[in-house]
C-alpha positions as CSV (number, residue, x, y, z in Angstrom):
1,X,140.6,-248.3,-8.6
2,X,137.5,-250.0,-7.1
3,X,138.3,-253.8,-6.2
4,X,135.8,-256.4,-8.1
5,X,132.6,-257.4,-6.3
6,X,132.9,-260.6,-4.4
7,X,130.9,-263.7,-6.2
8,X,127.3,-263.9,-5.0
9,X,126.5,-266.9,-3.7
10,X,123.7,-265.8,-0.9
11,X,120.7,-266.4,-3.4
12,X,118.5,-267.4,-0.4
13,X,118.8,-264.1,1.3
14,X,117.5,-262.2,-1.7
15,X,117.8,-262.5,-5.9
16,X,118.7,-260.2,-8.2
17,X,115.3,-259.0,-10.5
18,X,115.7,-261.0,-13.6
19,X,116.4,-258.3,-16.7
20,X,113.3,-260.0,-18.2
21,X,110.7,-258.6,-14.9
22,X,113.1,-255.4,-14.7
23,X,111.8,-254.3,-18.1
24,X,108.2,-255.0,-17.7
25,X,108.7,-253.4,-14.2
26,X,109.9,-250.4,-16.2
27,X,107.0,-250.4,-18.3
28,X,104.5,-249.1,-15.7
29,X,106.4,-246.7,-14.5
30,X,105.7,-244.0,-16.6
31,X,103.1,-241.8,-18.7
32,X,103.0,-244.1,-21.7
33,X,102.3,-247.3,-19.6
34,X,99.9,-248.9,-16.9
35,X,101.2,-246.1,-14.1
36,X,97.1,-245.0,-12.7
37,X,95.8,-246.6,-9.6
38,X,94.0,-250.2,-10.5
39,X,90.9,-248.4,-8.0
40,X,90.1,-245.3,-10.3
41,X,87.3,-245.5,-13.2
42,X,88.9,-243.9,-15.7
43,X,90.9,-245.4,-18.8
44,X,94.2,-245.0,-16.4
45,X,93.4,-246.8,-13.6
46,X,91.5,-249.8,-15.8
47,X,94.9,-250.6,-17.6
48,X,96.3,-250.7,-14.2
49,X,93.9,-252.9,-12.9
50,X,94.2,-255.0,-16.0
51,X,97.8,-255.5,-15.2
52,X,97.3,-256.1,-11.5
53,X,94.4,-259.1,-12.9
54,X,97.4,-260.6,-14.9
55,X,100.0,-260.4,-12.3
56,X,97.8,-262.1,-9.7
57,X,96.8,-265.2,-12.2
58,X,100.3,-265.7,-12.5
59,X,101.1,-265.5,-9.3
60,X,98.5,-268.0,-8.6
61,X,99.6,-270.4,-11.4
62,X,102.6,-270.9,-9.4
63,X,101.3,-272.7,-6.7
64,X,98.4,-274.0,-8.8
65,X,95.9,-271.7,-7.1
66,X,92.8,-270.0,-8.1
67,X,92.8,-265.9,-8.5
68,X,90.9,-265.2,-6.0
69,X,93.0,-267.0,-3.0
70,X,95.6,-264.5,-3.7
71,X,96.0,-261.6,-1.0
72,X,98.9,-259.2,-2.3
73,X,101.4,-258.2,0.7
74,X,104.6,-256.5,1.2
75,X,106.4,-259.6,1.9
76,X,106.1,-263.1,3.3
77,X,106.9,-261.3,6.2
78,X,103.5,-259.6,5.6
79,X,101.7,-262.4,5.2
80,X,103.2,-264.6,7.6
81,X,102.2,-261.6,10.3
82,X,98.6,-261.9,8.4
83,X,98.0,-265.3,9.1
84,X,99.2,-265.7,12.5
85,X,97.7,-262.7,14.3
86,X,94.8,-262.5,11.8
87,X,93.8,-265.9,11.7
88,X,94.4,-266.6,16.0
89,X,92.3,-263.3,16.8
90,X,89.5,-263.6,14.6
91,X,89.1,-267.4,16.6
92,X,90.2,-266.6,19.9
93,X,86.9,-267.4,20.8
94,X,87.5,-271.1,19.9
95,X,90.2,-271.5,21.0
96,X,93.7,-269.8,22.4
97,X,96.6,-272.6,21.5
98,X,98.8,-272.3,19.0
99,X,101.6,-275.1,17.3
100,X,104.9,-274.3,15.8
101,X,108.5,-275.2,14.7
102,X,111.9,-274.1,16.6
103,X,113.1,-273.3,13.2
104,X,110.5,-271.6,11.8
105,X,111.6,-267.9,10.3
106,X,112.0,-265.0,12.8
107,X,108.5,-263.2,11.1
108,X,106.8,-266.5,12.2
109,X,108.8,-266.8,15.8
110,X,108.0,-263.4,16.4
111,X,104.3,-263.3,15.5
112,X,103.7,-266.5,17.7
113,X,105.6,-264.7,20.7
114,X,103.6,-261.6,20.5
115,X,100.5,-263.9,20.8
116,X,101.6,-265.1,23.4
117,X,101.9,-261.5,25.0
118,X,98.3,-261.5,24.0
119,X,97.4,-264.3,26.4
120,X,97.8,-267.6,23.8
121,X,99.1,-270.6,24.4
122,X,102.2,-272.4,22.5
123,X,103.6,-275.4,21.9
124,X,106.8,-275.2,20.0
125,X,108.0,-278.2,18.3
126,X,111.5,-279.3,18.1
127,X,112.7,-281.5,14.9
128,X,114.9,-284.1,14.2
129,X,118.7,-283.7,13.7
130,X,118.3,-283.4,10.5
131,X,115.5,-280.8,10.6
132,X,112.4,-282.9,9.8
133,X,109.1,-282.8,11.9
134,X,107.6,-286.1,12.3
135,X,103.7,-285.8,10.8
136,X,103.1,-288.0,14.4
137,X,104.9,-285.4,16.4
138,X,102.6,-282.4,15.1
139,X,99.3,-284.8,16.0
140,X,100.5,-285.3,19.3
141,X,100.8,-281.7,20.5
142,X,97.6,-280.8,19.1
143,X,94.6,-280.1,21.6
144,X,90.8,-279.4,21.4
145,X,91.7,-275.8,22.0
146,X,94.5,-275.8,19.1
147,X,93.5,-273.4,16.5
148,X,96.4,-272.8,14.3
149,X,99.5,-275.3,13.1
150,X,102.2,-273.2,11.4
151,X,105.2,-275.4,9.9
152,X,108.1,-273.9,7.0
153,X,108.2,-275.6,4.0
154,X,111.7,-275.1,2.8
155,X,113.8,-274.0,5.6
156,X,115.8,-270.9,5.0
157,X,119.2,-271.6,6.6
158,X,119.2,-275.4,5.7
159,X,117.0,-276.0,2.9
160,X,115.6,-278.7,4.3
161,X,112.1,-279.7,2.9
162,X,108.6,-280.8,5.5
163,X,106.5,-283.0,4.1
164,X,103.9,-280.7,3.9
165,X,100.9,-283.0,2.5
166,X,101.6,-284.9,5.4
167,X,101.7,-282.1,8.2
168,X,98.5,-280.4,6.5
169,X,96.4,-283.5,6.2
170,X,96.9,-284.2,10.3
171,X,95.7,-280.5,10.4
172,X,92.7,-281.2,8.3
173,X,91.5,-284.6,10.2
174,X,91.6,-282.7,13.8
175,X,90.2,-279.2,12.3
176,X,93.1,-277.2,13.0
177,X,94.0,-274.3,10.2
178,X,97.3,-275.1,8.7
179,X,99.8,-272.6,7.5
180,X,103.3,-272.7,6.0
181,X,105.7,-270.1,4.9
182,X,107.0,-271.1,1.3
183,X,109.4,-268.3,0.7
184,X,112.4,-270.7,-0.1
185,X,110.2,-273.2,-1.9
186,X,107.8,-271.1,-4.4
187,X,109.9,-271.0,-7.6
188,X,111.9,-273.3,-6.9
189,X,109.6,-277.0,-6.4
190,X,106.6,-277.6,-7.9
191,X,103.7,-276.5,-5.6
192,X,99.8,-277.2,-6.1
193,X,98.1,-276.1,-2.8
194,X,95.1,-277.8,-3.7
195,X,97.3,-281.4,-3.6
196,X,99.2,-280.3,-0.7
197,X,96.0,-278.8,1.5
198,X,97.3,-275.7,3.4
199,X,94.4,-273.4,4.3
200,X,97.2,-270.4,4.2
201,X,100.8,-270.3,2.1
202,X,103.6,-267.2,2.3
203,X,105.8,-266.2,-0.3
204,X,107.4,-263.6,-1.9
205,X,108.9,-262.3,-5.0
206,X,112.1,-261.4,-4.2
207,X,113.3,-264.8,-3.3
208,X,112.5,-265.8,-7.1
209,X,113.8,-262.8,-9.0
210,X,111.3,-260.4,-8.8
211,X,111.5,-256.8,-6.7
212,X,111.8,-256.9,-3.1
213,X,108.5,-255.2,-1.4
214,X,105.4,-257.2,-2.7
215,X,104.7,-260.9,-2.1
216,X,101.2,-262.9,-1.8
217,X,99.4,-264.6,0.9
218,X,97.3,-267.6,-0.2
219,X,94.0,-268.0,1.4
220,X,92.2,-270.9,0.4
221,X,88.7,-270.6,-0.8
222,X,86.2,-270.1,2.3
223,X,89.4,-269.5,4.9
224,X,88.8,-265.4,3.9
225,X,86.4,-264.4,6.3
226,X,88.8,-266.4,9.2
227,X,91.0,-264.0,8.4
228,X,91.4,-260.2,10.9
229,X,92.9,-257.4,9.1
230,X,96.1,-256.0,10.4
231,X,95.6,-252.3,8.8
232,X,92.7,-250.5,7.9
233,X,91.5,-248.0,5.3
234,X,90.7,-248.6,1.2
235,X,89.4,-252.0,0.9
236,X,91.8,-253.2,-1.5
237,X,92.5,-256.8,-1.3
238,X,88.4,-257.7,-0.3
239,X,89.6,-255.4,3.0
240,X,92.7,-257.5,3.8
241,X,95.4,-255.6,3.1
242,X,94.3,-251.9,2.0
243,X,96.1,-249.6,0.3
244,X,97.1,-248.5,-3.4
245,X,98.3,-251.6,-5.2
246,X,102.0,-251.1,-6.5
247,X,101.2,-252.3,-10.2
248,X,105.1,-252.3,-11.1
249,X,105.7,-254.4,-8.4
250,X,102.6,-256.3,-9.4
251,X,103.6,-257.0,-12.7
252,X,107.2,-257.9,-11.9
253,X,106.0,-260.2,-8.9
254,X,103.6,-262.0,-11.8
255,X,106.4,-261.8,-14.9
256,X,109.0,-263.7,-12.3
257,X,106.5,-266.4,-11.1
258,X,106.0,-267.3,-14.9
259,X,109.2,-267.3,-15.7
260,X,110.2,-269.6,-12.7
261,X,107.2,-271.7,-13.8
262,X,108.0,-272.2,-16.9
263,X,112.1,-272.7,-16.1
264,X,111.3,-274.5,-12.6
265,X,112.6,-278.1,-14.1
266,X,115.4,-277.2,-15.8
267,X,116.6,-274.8,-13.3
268,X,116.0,-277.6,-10.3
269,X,118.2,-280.0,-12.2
270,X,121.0,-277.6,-12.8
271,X,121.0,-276.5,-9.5
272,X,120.9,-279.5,-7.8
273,X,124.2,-280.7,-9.8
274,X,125.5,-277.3,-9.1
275,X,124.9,-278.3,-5.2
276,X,126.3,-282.1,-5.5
277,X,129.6,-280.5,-7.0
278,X,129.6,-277.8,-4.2
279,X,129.6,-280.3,-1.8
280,X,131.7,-282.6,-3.3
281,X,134.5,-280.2,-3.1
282,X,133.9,-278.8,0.2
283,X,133.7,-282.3,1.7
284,X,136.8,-283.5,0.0
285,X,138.9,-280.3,2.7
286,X,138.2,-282.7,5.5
287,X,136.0,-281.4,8.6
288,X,132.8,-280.3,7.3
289,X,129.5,-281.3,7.9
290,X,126.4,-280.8,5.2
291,X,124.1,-280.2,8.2
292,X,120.5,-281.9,6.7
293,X,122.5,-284.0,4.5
294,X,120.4,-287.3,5.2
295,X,116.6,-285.7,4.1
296,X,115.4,-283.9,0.8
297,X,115.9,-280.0,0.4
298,X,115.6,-277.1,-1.6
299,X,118.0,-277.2,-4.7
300,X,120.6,-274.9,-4.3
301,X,120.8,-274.3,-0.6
302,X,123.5,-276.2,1.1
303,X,124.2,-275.1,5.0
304,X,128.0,-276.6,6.1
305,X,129.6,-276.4,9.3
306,X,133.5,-276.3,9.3
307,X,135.4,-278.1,12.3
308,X,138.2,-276.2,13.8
309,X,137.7,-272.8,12.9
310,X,135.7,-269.1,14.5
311,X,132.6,-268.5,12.0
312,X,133.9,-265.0,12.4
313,X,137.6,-265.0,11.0
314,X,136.2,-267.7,8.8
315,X,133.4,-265.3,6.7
316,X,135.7,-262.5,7.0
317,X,138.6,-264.7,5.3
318,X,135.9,-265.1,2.3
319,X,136.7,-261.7,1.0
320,X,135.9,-262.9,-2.5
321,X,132.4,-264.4,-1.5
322,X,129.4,-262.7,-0.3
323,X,127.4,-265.3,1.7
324,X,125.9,-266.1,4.9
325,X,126.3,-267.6,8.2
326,X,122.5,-268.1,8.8
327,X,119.3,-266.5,8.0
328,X,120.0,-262.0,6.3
329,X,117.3,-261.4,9.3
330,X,119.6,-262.2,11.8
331,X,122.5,-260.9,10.8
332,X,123.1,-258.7,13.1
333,X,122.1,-260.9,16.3
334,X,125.9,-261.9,17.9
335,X,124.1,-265.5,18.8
336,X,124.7,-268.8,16.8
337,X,121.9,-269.8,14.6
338,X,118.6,-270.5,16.5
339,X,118.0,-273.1,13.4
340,X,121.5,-275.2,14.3
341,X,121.3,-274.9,17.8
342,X,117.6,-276.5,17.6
343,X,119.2,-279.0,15.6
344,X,121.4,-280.1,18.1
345,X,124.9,-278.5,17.0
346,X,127.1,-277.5,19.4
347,X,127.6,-273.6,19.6
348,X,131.0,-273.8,18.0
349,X,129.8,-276.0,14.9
350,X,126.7,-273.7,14.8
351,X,129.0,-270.4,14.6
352,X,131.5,-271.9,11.9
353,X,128.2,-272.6,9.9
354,X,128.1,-271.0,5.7
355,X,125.1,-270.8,4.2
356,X,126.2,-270.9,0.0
357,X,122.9,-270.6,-1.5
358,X,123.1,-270.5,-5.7
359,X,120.7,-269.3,-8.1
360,X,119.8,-268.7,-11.3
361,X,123.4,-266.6,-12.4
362,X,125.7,-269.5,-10.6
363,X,127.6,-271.4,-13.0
364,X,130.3,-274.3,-12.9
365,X,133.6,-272.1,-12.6
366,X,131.6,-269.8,-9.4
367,X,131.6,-273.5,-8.0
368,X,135.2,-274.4,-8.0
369,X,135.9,-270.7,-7.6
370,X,134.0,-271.1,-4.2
371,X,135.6,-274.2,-2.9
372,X,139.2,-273.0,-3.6
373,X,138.5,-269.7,-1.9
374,X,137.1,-272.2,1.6
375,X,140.1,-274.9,1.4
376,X,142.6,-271.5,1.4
377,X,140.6,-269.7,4.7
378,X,140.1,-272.9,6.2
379,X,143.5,-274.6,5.5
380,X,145.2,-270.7,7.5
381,X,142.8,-270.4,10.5
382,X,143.2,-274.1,11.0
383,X,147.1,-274.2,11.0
384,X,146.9,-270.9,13.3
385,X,144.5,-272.9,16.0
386,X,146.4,-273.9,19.2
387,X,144.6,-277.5,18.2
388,X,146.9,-277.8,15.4
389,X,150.1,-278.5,17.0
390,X,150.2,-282.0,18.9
391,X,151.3,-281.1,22.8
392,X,152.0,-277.8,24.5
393,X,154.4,-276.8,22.4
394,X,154.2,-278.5,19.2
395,X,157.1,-278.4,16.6
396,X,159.9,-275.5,17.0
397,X,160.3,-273.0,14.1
398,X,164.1,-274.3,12.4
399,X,165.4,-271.0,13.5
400,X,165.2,-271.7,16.9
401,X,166.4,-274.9,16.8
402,X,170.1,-274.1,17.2
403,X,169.8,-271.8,20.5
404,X,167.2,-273.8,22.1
405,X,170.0,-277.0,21.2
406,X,173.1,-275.1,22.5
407,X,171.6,-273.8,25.5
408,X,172.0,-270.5,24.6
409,X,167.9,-269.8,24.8
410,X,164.6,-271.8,25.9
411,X,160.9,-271.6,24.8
412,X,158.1,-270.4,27.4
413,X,155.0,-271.1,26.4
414,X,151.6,-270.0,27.6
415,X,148.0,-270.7,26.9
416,X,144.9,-269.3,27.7
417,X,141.2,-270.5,26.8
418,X,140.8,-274.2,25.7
419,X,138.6,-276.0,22.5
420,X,134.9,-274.8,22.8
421,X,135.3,-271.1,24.2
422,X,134.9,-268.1,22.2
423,X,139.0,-267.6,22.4
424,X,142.1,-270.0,22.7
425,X,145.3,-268.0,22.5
426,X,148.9,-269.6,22.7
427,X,152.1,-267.3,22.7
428,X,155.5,-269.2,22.5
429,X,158.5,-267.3,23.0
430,X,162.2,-267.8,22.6
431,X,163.9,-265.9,25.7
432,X,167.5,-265.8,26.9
433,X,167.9,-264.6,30.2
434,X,165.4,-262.0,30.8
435,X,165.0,-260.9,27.4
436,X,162.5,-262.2,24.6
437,X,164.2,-262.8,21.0
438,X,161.9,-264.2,19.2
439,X,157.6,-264.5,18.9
440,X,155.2,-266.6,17.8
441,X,151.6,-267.2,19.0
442,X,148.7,-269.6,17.8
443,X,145.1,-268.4,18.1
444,X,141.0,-269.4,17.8
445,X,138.9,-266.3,18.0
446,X,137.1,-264.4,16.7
447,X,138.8,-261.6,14.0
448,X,139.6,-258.9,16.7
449,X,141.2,-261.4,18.7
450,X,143.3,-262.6,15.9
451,X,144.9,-259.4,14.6
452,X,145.3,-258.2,18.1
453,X,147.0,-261.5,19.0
454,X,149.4,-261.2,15.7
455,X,150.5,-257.5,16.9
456,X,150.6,-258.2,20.5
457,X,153.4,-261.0,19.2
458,X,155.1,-258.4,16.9
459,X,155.8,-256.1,19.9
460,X,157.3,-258.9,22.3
461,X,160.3,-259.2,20.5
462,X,163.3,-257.3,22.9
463,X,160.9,-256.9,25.6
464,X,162.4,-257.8,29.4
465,X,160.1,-260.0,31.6
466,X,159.6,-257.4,34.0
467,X,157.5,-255.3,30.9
468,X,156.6,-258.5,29.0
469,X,153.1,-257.4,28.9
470,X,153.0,-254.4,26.6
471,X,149.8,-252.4,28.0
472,X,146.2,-253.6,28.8
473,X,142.9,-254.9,26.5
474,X,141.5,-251.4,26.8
475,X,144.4,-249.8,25.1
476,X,145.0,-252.9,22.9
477,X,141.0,-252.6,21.6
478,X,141.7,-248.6,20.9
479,X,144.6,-249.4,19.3
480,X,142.8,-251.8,17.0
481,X,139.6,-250.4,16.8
482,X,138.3,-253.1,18.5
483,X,134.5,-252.8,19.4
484,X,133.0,-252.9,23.4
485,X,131.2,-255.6,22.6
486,X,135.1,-257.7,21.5
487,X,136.7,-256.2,24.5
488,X,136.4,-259.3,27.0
489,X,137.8,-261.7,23.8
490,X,141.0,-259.6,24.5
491,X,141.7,-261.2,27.9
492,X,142.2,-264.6,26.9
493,X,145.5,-262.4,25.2
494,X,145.9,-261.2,28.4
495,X,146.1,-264.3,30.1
496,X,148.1,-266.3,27.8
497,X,150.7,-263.5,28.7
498,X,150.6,-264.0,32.3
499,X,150.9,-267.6,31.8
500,X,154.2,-267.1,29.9
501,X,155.4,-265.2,33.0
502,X,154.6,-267.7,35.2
503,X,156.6,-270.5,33.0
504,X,159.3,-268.2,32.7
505,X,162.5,-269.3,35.0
């Protein structure tokens, strides 16, 4: 029997296609709808094209652009890529220095640092605690030589919102080209580019329920020929982006913006309740922090460190959520969030950070659902820490209360790793003579370390001081199928171990 999907709650990362896009996605796919390529003549390829026209005046109704300042791309990813490199060598002759945000998205990061590579010149700016670039901090680090500004709208880990308008319009008064990736904020605020002044804006329909693979670069009117193709070959897109235009996509990318045009202000209230009771809840547990709290963001994305607890044992205690502890494109990098650690947090905070970002299928009872299934994780890894229990030993279990009274036994204790490391084990043992009667042990790490650390303590029971230790980290990581990588968390065991021995008369 298959156990029931975990609630989604990681809305940020990616949206399910709305059933409403899915079935006019479904329409082009076949003989009896708009399947040909929009570039062929025939009767075939002009219904295609038709439905490519539609999708793009959609897509440019959403952030109150014209038609033509849409350049279809794979992705914001795509178009951030498009922007950066394009735009900074098409200009290079005007200029080689280039202005940024710490926590701008890895696509954006990464472009930047392969400019650099390429002989450019970056200045990276670093925002406030609570995430917000000052418009006076931008003006500052721009030079006669500065050609492009790129600054996130809604930041994906945090939510928290730039004041765009603001950022652009400093831009605009020195000459600079101003970009910003809107993949967290299309769909979700209302946008007019025209108000707000960007010369370039990312986004992409699969943050706002349409299929992942096609997004839109907006180019403002006159900003095209700035613009260096990254691929060759076709001419599609006026010789931006060539290659055959994926009409179902198309369509699907253009049925979602309408719908989240037409649903934005309902939608933005409800979440933004949805959010205030989230937090409410999660606030009430004690030791969290809503980390942007103080500034406006995105509705539906709240980013909350937990005091007192790994990030590790705490997601994989969430069995019944699926969300995230930062951005999806990092979710394999073993490092803290580059986003909270530019923010200030300490590592720890920044590892024990959740991202719960709720969408258009999250209702009231996912809510309390969510915060019951934190207080329980949180609530057990925190009365496992060793910084639960006041002193080195803390208070005795009752059954070793009457041998440890009578004489008949005493408590070692010994500790290895202290609050901030990766691992803080404790093991406490209740030993007569030379023999061990009874285990226990307290431990912050990361999931590895803890189930190694609970059967480590369910072997020590009988065991003699002269063979306390039973075996080494490398056999205790094959035992437990315990990646390389985890092997050195296994020492602080290790350790904690010798320092029983060492207390032990």
């Amino acid at each position: 029997m298959n156990s029931p999907r975990p609630l989604y709650l990681d809305y940020a990362a990616t949206t399910p296609v709305d059933p409403r896009v899915a079935a006019i996605m479904s329409a082009c796919l076949t003989g009896s709808g708009a399947f040909g390529n929009p570039s062929s003549a025939h009767v075939y390829g002009t219904e295609a094209d038709a439905c490519v026209s539609a999708a793009r005046a959609e897509v440019a109704s959403l952030i109150g652009a014209a038609s033509d300042e849409i350049v279809f791309t794979s992705g914001a990813t795509e178009s951030n890529n498009l922007v950066i490199l394009g735009y900074a060598r098409a200009n290079a002759d005007r200029g080689r220095h280039l202005v940024s945000v710490r926590t701008e998205h890895k696509s954006v990061l990464d472009a930047l640092r392969r400019l650099e590579r390429e002989g450019f010149t970056l200045t990276w700016l670093t925002p406030s605690a609570a995430g917000v670039v000052a418009p006076a901090a931008l003006e500052a680090a721009l030079r006669p030589d500065t050609l492009l500004a790129s600054v996130m709208h809604a930041n994906n880990e945090t939510g928290v919102l730039q004041d765009i308008g603001a950022l652009a319009a400093v831009c605009r008064e020195r000459g600079v080209a101003f970009h910003t990736d809107a993949a967290q904020a299309a769909g979700k605020l209302p946008l007019d580019v025209h108000a707000l002044g960007p010369d370039f804006l990312s986004f992409t329909a699969h943050k706002l329920y349409g299929p992942k693979g096609v997004g839109a670069l907006y180019v403002r009117r006159g900003e095209r020929a700035s613009l260096q193709p990254l691929t060759f070959g076709g001419g599609q897109e006026r010789g931006l982006r060539p290659g055959t235009l994926p009409t179902h996509q198309l369509a699907g990318f253009g049925a979602a913006c309408e719908i989240a045009r037409r649903e934005l202000g309902a939608e933005s209230s409800r979440l933004t309740v949805l959010g205030e009771r989230l937090w409410a809840g999660l606030a009430a547990i004690g030791g969290a922090h809503l980390n942007g709290a103080s500034v406006p963001r995105v509705p539906g994305i709240l980013n909350v460190s937990f005091a007192g607890v790994q990030g590790e044992s705490l997601v994989a205690g969430l069995t019944g959520l699926a969300l995230s502890t930062g951005a999806a494109c990092d979710s394999d990098s073993p490092e803290p969030s580059h986003v909270l650690r530019a923010l200030g947090r300490d590592r720890q905070l920044a590892e024990s950070s959740l991202r719960f970002s709720l969408g258009r299928f999250t209702r009231e009872t996912d809510v309390d659902f969510s915060i019951e299934a934190v207080q329980q994780v949180l609530s057990r890894l925190r009365d496992l820490s060793p910084g639960s229990a006041p002193g080195p030993v803390g208070e005795l279990p009752s059954a070793w209360t009457p041998a440890v009274a009578g004489g008949m036994a005493r408590v070692v204790t010994g500790e290895a790793g202290r609050p901030g490391e990766d691992s803080w084990v404790r093991f406490q043992l209740l030993v007569a003579g030379d023999i061990v009667k009874d285990a226990r042990f307290k431990a912050f790490g990361c999931p590895h370390t803890m189930s190694t650390a609970a059967w480590i303590c369910g072997q020590l029971p009988g065991r003699s001081r002269a063979v306390l230790i039973p075996g080494t980290p490398s056999e205790w990581a094959q035992a437990q199928s315990v990646p390389v990588e985890k092997l050195g968390r296994l020492f602080a065991i290790e350790d904690a171990l010798r320092a029983c021995l060492a207390q032990w008369p």
